[in-house]
N, C-alpha and C positions, 0 to 999 in steps of 0.2 A: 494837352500840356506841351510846351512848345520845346525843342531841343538847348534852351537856352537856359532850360530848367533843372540841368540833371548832374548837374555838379556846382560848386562854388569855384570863382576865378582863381586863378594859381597867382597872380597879381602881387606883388609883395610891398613891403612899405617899409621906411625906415626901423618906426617901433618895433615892425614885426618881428626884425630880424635878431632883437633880445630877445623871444619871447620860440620864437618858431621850433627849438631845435625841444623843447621842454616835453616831458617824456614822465609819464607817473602812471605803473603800471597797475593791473589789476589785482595783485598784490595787495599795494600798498592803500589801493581803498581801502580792500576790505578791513586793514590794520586799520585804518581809520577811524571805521566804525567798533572794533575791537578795543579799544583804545579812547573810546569815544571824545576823538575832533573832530563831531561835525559842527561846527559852527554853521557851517553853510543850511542845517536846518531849520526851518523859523518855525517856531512849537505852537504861533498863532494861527500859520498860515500867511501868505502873500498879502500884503494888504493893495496892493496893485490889482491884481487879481480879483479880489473883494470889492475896491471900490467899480472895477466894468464888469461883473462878473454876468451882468444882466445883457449887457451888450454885446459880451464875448457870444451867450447862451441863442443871441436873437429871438428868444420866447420859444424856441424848437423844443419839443421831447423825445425820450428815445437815441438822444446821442452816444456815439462812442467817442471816447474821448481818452486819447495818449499820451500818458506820460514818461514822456524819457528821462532815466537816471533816477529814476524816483526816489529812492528811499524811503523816509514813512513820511510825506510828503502828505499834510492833513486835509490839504484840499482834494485829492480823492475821494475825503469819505464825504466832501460839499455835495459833489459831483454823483456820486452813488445815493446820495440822499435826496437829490433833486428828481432821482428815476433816470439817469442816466448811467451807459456801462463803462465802466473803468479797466483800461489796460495800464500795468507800466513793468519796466525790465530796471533790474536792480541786481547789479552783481553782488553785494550783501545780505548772505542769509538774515543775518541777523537785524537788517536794516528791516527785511522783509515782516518777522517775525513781529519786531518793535513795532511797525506800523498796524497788527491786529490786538498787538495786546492792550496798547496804548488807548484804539478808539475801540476796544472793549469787544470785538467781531469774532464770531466765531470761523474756522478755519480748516479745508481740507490741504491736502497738500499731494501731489502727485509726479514721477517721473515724467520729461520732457523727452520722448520718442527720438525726433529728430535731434535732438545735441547730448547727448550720453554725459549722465553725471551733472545731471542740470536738474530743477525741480520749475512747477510752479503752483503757484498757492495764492486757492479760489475761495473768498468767502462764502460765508450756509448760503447767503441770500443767492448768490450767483452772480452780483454784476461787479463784481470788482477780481481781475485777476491779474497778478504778479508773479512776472517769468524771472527767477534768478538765473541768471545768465548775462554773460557780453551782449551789448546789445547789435555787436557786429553781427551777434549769431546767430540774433531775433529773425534775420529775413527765412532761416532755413523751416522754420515751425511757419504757419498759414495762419496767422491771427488776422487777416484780414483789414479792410482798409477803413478809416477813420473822418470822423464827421470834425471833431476839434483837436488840435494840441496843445498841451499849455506846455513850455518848454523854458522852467526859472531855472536858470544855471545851466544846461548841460550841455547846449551847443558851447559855451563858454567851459566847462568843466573839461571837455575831450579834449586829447593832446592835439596841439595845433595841429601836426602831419596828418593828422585823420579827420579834421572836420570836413574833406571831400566828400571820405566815406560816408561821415554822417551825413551830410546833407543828402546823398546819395537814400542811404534807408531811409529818411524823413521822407524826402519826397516817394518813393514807392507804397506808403503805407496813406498817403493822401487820397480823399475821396474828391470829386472834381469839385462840387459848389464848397469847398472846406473853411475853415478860420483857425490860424496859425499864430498863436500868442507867444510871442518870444519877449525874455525880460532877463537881461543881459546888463553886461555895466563896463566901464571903460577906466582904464586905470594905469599910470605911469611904470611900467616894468623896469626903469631904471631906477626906482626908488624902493625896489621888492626884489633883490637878486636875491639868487640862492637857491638851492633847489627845496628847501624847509621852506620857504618865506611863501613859495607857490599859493597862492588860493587857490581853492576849487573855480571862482570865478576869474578867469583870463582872457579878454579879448583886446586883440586892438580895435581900437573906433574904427578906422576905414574897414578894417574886412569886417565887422563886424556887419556895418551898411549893407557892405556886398553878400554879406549872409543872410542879411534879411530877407533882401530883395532876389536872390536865388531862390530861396525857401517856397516863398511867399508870392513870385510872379511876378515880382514889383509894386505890389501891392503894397497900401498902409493901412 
């Protein structure tokens, strides 16, 4: 992996600079799902997703596959139903909780060693597990490194100031032959001020490109 890979550019753009200084802490997720405004989760599942799902999989079995920001995010249970193993980090308990009761799984649940005061929670079968935690914090636990990502919303979700970071853990937790599905959206921030109006989905188009292509090696 080549040094050109280990961060996204610092690069800025006009849109950006409505958009850059935007700050929604981890608090106020969890109020989110408390509260329940997730709009942002589709109770179908991705239909993006669905329609390459074949192509994302390339016929391999046996993958591990991450998902960031999860929530109860139904295509995990696609993914674990196919025989393949599921990670994802979801700073709501209850996001967590929602996504076993909902696809009906039964559930252990265990303290997280390395980050005090954190859980995660492994379904009976074993191939799906969810670290509640920051996912800044995910690098301190050894989950080891990953065959796919599918990534709807969350590089788009993190406060602008930290998608260094992210991309920073994305790429650490990359296996070398990998496939990186990102599904993002682009959207006028002068037509959405205000710190309420915020979506969970927030990119400018230009960095957006440059996040892909950081992520991903430049690859399409």
């Amino acid at each position: 992996m080549s040094d050109t890979r280990t961060s996204l550019d610092i690069e800025e753009y006009p849109d950006w600079e409505v958009q850059k200084n935007r700050i929604l802490t981890l608090e106020e997720w969890q109020d989110k799902w408390v509260t329940h405004k997730i709009g942002f989760h589709q109770e179908q599942g991705h239909q993006l997703l669905k329609k390459h799902l074949d192509t994302f999989l390339k016929g391999e079995s046996g993958l591990r596959v991450f998902f960031p920001l999860c929530g109860k995010a139904v295509e995990m249970k696609w993914f674990a139903d196919r025989g393949h193993s599921v990670v994802g980090v979801e700073i709501s308990e209850l996001g967590i909780r929602e996504f076993f009761m909902e696809q009906n799984l039964s559930y252990s649940e265990e303290p997280i060693a390395e980050i005090p005061g954190t859980k995660v929670f492994k379904s009976s079968s074993g191939n799906i597990s969810l670290y509640c935690c920051s996912i800044f914090d995910l690098p301190r636990v050894n989950i080891g490194k990953f065959d796919r990502i599918w990534d709807r919303g969350s590089l788009v979700a993190i406060n602008p100031g930290d998608r260094k970071r992210y991309a920073d853990v994305m790429l650490s937790l990359l296996r070398e032959k990998f496939q990186y599905f990102l599904a993002v959206l682009s959207y006028d921030p002068t037509k959405h001020a205000g710190k309420g109006k915020v979506p969970s989905k927030l990119c400018a188009p230009q960095r957006r490109r440059r996040s892909i292509q950081k992520v991903s090696g430049g690859r399409r």
